[in-house]
FIMIRO-987853 format. One record per residue (C-alpha): residue in one letter; z, x, y. Coordinates in steps of 0.001 Angstrom, whole numbers. Layout:
+--------+---------+---------+---------+
: residu :      pz :      px :      py :
+--------+---------+---------+---------+
:      A :       Z :       X :       Y :
...
+--------+---------+---------+---------+
This chain:
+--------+---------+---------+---------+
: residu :      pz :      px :      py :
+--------+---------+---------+---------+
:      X :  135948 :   86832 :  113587 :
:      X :  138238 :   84749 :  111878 :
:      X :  136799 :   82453 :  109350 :
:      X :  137712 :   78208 :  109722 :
:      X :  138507 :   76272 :  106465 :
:      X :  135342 :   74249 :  107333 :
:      X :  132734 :   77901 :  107712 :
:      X :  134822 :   79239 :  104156 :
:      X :  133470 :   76236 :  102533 :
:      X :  129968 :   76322 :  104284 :
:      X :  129779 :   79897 :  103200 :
:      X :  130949 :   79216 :   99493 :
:      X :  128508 :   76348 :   99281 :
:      X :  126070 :   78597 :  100057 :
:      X :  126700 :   81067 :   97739 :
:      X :  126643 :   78747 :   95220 :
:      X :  123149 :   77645 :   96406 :
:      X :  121671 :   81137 :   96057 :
:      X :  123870 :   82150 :   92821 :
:      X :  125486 :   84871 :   94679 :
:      X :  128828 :   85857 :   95416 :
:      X :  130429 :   87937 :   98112 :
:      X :  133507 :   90263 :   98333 :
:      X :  133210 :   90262 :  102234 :
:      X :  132541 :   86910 :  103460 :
:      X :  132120 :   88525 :  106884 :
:      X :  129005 :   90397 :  106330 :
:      X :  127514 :   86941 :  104730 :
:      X :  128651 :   84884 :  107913 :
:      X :  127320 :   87633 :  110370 :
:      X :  123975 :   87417 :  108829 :
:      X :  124029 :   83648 :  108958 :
:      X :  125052 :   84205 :  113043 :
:      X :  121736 :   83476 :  115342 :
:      X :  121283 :   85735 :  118462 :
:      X :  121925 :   82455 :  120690 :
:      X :  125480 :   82139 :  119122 :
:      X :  126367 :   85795 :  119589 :
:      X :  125640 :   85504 :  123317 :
:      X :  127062 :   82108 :  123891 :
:      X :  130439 :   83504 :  122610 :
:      X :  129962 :   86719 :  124978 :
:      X :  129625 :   84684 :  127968 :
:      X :  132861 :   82648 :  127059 :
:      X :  134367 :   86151 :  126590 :
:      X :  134807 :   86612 :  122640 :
:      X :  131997 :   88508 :  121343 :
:      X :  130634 :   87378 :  117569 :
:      X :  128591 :   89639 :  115738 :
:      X :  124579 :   88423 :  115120 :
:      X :  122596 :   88865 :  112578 :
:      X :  119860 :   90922 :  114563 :
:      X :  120736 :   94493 :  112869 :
:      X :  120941 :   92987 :  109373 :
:      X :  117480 :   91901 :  110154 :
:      X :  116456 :   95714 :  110294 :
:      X :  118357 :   96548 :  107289 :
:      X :  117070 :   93638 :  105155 :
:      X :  113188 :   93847 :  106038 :
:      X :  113671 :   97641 :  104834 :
:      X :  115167 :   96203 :  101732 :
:      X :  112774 :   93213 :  101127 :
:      X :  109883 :   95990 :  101535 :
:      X :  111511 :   98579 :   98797 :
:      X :  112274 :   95951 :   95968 :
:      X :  108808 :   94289 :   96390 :
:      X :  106996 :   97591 :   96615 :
:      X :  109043 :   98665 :   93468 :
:      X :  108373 :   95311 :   91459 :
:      X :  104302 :   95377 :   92206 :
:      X :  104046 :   99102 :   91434 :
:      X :  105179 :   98944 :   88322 :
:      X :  103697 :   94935 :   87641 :
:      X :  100242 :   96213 :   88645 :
:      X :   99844 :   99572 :   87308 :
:      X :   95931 :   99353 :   87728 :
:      X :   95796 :   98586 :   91085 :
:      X :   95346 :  100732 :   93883 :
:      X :   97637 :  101342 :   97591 :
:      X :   95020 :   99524 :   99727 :
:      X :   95766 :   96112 :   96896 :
:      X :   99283 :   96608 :   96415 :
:      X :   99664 :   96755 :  100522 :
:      X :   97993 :   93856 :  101053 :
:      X :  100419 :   91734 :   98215 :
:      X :  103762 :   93350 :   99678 :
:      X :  101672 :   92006 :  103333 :
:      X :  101790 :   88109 :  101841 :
:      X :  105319 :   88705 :   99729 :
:      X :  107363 :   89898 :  102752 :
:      X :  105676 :   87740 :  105626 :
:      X :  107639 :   85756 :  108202 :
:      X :  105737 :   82537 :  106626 :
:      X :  106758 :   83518 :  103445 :
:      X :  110229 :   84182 :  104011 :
:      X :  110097 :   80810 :  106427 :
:      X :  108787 :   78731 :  103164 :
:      X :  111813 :   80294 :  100878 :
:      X :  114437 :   80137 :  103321 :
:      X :  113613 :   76136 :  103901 :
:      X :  113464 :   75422 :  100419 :
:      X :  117500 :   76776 :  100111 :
:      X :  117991 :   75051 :  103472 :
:      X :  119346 :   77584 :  104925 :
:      X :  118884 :   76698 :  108495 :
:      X :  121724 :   74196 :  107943 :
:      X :  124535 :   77220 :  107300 :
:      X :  122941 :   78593 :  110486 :
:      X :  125992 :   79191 :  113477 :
:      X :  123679 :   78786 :  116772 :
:      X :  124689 :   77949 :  120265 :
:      X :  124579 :   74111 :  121195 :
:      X :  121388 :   74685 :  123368 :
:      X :  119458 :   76347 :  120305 :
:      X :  120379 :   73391 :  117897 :
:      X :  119486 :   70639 :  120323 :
:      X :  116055 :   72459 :  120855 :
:      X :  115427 :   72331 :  116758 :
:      X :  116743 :   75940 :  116006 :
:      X :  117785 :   74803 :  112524 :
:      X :  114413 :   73885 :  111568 :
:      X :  112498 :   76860 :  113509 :
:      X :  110486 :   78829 :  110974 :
:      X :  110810 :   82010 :  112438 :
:      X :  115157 :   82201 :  112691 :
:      X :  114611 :   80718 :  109017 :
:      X :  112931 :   84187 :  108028 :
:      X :  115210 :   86444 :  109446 :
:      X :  118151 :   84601 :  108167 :
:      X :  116862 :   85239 :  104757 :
:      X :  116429 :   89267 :  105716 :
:      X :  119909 :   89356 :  107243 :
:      X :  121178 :   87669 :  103814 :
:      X :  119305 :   90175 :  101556 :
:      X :  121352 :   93166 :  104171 :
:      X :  124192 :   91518 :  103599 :
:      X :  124071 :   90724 :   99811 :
:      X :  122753 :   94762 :   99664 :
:      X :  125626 :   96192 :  101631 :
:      X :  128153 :   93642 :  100379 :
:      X :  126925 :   94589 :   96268 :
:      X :  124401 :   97048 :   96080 :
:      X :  120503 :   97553 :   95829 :
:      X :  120480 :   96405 :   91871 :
:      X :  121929 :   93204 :   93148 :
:      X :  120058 :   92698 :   95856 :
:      X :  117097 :   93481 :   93843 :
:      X :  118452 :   90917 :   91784 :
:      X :  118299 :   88218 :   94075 :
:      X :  115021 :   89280 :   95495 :
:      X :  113505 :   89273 :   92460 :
:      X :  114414 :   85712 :   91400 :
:      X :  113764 :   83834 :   94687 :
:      X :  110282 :   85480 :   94848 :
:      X :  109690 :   84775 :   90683 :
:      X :  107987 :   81248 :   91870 :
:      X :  105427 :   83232 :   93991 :
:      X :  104704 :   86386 :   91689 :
:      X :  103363 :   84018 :   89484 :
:      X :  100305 :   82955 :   92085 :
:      X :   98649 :   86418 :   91518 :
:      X :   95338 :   85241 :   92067 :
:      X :   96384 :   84314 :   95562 :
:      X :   98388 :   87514 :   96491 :
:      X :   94852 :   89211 :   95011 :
:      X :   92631 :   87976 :   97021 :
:      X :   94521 :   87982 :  100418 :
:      X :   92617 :   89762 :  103002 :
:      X :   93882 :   91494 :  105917 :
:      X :   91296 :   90501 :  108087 :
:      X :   92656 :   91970 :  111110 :
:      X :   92504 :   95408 :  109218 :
:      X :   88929 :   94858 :  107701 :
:      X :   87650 :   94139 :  111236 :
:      X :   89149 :   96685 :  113149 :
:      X :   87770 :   98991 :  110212 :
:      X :   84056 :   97669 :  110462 :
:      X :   84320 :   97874 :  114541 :
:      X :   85617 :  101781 :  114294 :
:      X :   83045 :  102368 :  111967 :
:      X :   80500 :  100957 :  114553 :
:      X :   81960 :  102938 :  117274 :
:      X :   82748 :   99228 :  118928 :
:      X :   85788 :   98906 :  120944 :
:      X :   88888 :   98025 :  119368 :
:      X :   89286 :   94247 :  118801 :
:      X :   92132 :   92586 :  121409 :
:      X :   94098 :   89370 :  120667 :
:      X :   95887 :   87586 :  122650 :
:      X :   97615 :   83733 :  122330 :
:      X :   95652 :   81268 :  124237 :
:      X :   97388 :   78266 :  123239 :
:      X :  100892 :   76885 :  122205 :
:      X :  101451 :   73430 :  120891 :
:      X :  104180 :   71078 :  119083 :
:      X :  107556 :   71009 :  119353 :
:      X :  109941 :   74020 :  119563 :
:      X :  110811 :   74455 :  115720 :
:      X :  107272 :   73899 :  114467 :
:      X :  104926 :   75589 :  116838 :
:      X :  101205 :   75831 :  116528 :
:      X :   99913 :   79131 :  117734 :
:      X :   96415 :   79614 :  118672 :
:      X :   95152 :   83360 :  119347 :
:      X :   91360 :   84639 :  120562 :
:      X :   90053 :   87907 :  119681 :
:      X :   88048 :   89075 :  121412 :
:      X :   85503 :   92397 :  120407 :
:      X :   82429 :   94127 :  121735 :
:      X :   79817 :   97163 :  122208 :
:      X :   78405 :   97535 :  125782 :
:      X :   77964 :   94413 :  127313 :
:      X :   78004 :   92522 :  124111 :
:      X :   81109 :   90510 :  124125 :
:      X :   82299 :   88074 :  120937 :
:      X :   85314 :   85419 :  120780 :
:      X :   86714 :   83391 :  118260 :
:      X :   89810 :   81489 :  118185 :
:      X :   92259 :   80850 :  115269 :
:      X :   95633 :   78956 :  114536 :
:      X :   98513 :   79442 :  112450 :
:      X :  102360 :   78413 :  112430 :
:      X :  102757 :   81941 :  113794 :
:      X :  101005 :   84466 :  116173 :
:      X :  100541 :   86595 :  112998 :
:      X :   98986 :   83918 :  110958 :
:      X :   96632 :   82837 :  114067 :
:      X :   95449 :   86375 :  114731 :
:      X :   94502 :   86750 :  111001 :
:      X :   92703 :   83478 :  111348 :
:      X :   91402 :   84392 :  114712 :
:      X :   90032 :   87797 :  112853 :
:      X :   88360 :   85917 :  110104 :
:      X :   86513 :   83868 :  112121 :
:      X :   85044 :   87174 :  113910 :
:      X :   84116 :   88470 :  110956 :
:      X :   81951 :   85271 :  110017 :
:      X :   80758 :   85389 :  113486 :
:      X :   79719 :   88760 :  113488 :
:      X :   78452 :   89048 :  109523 :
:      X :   74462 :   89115 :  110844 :
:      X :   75041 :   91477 :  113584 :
:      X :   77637 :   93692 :  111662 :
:      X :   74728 :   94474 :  109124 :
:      X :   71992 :   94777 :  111853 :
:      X :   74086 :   97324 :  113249 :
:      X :   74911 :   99634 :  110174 :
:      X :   71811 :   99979 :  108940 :
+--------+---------+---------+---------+
């Protein structure tokens, strides 16, 4: 693809947003590319590449640098902790919440249908725009500078320990209690979908049982992750009476 004056000058702004700079400008506008853009351009006949791969690459990435950074920032902690900080650092909402504070939606090249429908502002393209950058930055300069830029957008957050400590992964702690109970697995699904395209309001049910005991709760969260964790909570409340009848 070749490269307008006006995308050069989006792309060097951006760089100079994040404090990074690129010896292929390609690999940094491919991961700034939205699926909708790619196939917008294949239809007219000239194929772009999207950022969808990088995605792949970059979650891989965002997963090795935070693993590396709380294994050796934590050295008293054990795998079942550690997992469940990496599970906050490198979520979608997370990634979302950093990638709107650069603004990074605005260097986003979407198809005209996707931007009329708020794909600049939509929380989930946000986060993998910010994996696809951390691909590109890693294939582009390396791991120690991708590391590097890892490390210093996330420095805000590593410093809220007592929140990434006492996350809970409740949809993990009640499958475990249920399996333990010989209950049947827990099933989620979304019930409910509401506000506009770019700032959705999921709400999931979970549902859980033994025999002909059945339990629901509901949840909500700005994604179907965050809902079902929510969702799961509530269970757990739900259930705390009936959980301890049962073990004993």
């Amino acid at each position: 693809m070749a490269l307008t004056m006006p995308r050069l000058k989006q792309l060097q702004k951006l760089q100079e947003i994040f404090a990074v700079s690129f010896q292929d400008l390609e690999l940094l506008n491919n991961a700034l590319t939205h699926c909708s853009y790619d196939n917008a351009n294949l239809q007219a006949g000239a194929r772009e590449q999207d950022n969808e791969r990088l995605e792949f690459l970059g979650d891989a990435v965002l997963k090795l640098v935070i693993s590396e950074h709380l294994f050796k920032t934590y050295p008293g902690r054990d795998e079942g902790a550690l997992t469940k900080m990496r599970a906050v650092l490198v979520s979608d909402s997370m990634l979302a919440d950093i990638g709107a504070k650069y603004r990074i939606g605005e260097y986003l090249l979407l198809s005209r249908n996707e931007e009329n429908n708020g794909g600049r502002a939509r929380r989930s393209s946000i986060a993998n725009s910010m994996e696809a950058l951390f691909a590109a930055y890693f294939l582009d300069s390396g791991l120690a500078a991708a590391r590097g830029l890892i490390l210093k957008l996330f420095a805000p957050v590593f410093t809220q320990e007592a929140a990434l400590g006492d996350y809970q992964d409740y949809k993990s702690v009640l499958q475990e209690k249920l399996q333990a109970l010989s209950w049947k697995l827990p099933e989620y699904r979304v019930i409910q979908e509401t506000g506009p395209e770019h700032e959705k309001i999921f709400i999931s049910q979970v549902t859980a049982g033994k025999g002909l005991k059945k339990y629901r709760q509901s949840g909500q969260g700005r994604t179907k992750k965050e809902s079902e964790q929510r969702a799961a909570q509530n269970l757990l409340e739900l259930l705390a009476e009936e959980l301890v009848t049962e073990s004993v």
